[in-house]
C-alpha positions as CSV (number, residue, x, y, z in Angstrom):
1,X,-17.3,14.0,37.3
2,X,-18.6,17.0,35.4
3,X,-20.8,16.5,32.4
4,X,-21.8,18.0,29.2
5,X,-24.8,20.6,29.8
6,X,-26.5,23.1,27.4
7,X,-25.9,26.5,27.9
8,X,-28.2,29.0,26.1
9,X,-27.3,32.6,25.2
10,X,-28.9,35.7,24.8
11,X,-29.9,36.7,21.3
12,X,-27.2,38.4,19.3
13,X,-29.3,40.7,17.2
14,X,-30.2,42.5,20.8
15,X,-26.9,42.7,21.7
16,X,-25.7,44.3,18.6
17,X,-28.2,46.8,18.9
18,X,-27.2,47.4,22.3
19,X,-23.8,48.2,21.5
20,X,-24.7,50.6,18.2
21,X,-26.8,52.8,21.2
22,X,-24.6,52.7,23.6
23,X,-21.3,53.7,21.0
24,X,-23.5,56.4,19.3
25,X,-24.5,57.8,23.1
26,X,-20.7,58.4,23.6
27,X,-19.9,60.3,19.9
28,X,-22.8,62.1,20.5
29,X,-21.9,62.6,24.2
30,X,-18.4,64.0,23.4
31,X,-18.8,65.2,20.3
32,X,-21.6,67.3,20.3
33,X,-22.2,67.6,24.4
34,X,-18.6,68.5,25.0
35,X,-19.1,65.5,27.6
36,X,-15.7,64.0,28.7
37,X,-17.6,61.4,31.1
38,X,-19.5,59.7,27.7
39,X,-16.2,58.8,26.7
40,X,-16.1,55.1,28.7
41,X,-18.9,54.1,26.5
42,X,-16.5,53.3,24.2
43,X,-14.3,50.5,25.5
44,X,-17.9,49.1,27.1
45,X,-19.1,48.9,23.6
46,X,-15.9,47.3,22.4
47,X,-16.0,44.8,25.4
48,X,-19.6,44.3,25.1
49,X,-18.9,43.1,21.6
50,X,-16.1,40.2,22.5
51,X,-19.3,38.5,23.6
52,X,-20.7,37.9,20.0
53,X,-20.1,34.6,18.6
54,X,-21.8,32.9,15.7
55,X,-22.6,29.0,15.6
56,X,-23.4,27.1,11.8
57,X,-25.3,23.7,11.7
58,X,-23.6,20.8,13.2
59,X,-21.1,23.1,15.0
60,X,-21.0,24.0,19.0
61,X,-19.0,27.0,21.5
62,X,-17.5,25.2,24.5
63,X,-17.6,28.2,27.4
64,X,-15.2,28.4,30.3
65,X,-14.9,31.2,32.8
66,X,-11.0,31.2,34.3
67,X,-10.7,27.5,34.0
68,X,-14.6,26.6,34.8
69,X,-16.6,24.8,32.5
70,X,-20.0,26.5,31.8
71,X,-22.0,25.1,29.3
72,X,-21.9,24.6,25.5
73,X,-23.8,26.3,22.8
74,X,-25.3,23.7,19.9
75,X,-27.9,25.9,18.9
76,X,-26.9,27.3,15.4
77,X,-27.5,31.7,15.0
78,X,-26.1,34.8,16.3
79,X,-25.5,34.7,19.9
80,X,-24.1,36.5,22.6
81,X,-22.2,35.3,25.8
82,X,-20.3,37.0,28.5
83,X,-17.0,38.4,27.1
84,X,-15.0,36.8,29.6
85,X,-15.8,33.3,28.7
86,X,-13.2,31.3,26.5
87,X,-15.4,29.8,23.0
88,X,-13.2,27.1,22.0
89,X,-15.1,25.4,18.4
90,X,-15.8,21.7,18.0
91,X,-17.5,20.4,14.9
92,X,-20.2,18.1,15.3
93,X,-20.4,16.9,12.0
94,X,-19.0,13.7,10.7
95,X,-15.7,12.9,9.6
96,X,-14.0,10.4,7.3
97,X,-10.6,8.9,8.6
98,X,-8.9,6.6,5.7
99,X,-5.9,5.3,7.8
100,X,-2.2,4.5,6.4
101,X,-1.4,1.2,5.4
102,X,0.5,0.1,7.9
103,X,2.3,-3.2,8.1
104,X,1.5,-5.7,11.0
105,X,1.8,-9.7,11.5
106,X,-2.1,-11.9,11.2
107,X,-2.6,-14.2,13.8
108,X,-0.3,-16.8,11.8
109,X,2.7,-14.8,11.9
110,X,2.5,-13.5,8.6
111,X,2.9,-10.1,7.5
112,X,0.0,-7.7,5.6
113,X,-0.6,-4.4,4.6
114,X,-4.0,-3.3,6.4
115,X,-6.0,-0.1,6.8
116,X,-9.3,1.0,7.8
117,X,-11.8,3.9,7.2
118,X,-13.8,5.3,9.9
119,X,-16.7,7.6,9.8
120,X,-16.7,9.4,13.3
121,X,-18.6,12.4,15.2
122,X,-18.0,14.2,18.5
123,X,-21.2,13.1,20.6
124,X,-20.4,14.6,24.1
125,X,-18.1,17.9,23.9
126,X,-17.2,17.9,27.5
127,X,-15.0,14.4,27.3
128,X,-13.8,16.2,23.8
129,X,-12.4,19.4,25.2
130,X,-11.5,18.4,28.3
131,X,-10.9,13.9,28.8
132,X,-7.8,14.0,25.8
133,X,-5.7,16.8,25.0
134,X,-6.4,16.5,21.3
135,X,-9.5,14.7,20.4
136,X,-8.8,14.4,16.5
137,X,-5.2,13.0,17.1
138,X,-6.5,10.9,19.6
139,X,-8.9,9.3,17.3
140,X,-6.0,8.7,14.8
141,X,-4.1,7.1,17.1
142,X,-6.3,4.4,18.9
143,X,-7.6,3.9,15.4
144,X,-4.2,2.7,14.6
145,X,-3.8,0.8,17.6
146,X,-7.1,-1.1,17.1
147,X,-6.4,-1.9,13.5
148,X,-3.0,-3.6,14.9
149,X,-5.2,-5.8,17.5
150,X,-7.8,-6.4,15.1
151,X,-5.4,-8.0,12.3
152,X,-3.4,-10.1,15.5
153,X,-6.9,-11.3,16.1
154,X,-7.7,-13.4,13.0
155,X,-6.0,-15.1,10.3
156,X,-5.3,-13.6,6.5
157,X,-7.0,-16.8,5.1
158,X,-7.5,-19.9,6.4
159,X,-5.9,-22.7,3.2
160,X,-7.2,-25.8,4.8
161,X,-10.8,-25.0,5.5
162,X,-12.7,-22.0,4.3
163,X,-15.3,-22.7,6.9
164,X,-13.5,-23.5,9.7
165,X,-12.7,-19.8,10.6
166,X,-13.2,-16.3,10.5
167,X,-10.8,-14.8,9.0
168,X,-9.4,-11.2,7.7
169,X,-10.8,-12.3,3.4
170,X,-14.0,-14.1,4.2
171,X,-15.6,-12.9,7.3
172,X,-16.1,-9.3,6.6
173,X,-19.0,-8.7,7.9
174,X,-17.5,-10.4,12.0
175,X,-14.4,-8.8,11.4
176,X,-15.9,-5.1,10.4
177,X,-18.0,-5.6,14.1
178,X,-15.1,-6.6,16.2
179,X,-13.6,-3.5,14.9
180,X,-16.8,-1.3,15.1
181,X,-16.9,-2.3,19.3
182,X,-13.1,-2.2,19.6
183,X,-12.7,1.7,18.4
184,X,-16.5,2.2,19.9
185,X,-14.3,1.1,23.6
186,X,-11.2,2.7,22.9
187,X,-13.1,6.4,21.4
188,X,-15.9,6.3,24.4
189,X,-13.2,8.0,27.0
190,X,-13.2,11.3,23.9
191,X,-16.9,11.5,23.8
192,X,-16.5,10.2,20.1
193,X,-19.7,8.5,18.4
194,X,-18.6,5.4,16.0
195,X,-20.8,5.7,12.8
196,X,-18.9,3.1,11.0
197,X,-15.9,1.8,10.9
198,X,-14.7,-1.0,8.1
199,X,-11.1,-2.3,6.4
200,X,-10.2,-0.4,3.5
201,X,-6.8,-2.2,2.3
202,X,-6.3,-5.7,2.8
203,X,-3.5,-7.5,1.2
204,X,-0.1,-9.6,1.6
205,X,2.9,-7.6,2.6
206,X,4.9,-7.1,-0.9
207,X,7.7,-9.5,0.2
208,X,5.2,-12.7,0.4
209,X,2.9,-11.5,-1.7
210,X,4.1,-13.9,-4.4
211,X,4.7,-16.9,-2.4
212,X,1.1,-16.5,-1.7
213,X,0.0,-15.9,-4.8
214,X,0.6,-19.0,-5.9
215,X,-0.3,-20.9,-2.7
216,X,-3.4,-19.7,-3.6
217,X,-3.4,-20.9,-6.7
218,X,-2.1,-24.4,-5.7
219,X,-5.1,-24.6,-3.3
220,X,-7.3,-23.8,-5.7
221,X,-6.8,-26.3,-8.3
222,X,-6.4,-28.9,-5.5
223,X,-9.9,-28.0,-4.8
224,X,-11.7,-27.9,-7.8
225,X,-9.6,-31.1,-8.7
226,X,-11.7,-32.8,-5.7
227,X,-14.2,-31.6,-6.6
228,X,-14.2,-33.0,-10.3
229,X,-13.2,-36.2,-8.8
230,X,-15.9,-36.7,-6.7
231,X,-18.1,-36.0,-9.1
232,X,-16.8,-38.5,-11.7
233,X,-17.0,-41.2,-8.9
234,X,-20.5,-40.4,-8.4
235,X,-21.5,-40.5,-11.9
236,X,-19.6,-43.7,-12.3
237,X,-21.3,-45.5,-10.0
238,X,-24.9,-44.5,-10.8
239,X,-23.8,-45.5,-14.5
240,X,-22.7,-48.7,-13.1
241,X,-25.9,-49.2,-10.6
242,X,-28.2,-48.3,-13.8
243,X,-27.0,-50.9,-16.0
244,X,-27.0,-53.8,-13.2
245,X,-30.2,-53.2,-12.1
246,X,-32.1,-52.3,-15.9
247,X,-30.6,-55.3,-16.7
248,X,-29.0,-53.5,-19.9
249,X,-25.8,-55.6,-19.7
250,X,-24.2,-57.8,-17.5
251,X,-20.5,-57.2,-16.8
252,X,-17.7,-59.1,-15.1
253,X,-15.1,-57.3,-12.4
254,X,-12.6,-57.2,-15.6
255,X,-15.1,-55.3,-17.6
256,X,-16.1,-53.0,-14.8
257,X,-12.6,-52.0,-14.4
258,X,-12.1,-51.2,-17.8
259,X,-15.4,-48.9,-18.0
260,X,-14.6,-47.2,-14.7
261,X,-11.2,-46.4,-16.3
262,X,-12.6,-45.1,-19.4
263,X,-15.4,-43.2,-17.6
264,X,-12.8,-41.6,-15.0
265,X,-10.6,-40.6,-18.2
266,X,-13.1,-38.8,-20.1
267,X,-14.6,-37.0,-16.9
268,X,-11.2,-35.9,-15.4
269,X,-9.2,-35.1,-18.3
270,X,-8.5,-31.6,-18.9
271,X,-8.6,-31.0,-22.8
272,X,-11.7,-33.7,-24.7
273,X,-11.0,-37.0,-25.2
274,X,-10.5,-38.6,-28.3
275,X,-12.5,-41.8,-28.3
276,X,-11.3,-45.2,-29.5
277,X,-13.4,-47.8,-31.0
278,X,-12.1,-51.4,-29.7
279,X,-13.2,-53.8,-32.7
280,X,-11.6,-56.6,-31.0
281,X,-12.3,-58.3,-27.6
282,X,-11.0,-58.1,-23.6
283,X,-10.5,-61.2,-23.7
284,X,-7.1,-63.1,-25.5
């Protein structure tokens, strides 16, 4: 299996004065000689000038010669290469892809709206030119095809245990990696170098979006009601376990009930309490 190799040209500034001499010896020659045999110079000049070819930073020539690959020029200047050799131009620099949105099912079954934005760069020109037929549509499309796999992978969110799993919301970082080594696999064949690759559109597909929305929600308040209960518990009980063991006052099971109620009231409620002053007694 052939391989990417360097191939260095001759200087193009030499060249170019190689062709002004040789197309002023044929004028000259004909025109002031009377010289019909000076007058090939001039289609040798033209084809010695197919062979100029200029490379910018970041850019690269592929060469063939009838079908044969040769080499490829990354140096950046004014070169010159034999006429006959095809230059077909692949940009080394790198490249933003912000995929569609497209539409696929979570591991769950339910439907989102995902994309992704990749920063990409042709790393070996050979598998570029020659492994795919079109390198840049070829990058589009397993970039697609990896985003599908990567959102069948993992769950949207995970409701019952935000630790419990990585999923598509929380685990950003895990999820950006499996997707960085997924298109790294899939781009490898194209000779294409993975800078970075990350989601850029997450979200519920429009017809649960709603639903979803205000599962959400629900979950959310269950939670932070939990967490307000256990909390009130707590405090209840080191109230209770402070005044037993300072000695500050000593109440009976009917008593303790009452202050646990009160306590769990005024620690729970949603809006402040108004506080009544009992004048009377428990007790009948």
């Amino acid at each position: 299996m052939e391989k990417e190799k360097n191939y260095h040209p001759f200087n193009g500034y030499l060249f170019l004065l190689i062709v002004f001499t040789v197309f002023a010896l044929a004028v000259v020659g004909i025109a002031m000689w009377k010289n019909p045999w000076f007058a090939p110079l001039i289609p040798l000049a033209i084809f010695i000038s197919v062979g100029f070819t200029t490379v910018y930073p970041n850019g690269s020539r592929v060469l063939t010669l009838f079908g044969k690959y040769v080499g490829t020029i990354k140096m950046n200047g004014f070169f010159w290469a034999n006429p006959l050799f095809l230059k077909k131009k692949i940009s080394l620099r790198a490249r933003n892809l912000d995929s569609e949105r497209v539409k696929v099912n979570d591991k769950l079954g339910n439907p989102i709206m995902i994309s992704v934005i990749l920063v990409w760069q042709v790393q070996d020109t050979f598998k570029a030119a020659f492994e795919v037929d079109d390198y840049e549509n070829f990058v589009r499309v397993q970039t697609d095809a990896a985003v599908r796999n990567l959102a069948g992978s993992y769950p949207y969110d995970n409701f019952e245990d935000g630790e419990a799993e990585i999923t598509l919301r929380s685990g950003v970082k895990e999820v950006n990696e499996a997707l960085e080594r997924q298109l790294h696999d899939r781009l490898e064949i194209a000779g294409i170098k993975v800078i970075e690759a990350r989601i850029g559109y997450l979200a519920y597909a429009s017809e649960i979006a709603g639903a979803m929305l205000r599962r959400q929600q629900a979950t959310a308040i269950v939670a932070a009601r939990h967490k307000i209960v256990e909390g009130a518990v707590s405090m209840v009980e080191m109230a209770l376990d402070n005044l037993s063991r300072n000695n500050i006052i000593d109440l009976d099971e009917e008593r303790k009930a009452a202050m646990v109620s009160n306590l769990m009231v005024v620690l729970c409620a949603d809006k402040d309490v108004s506080p009544v002053v009992n004048s009377g007694t428990l007790y009948p």
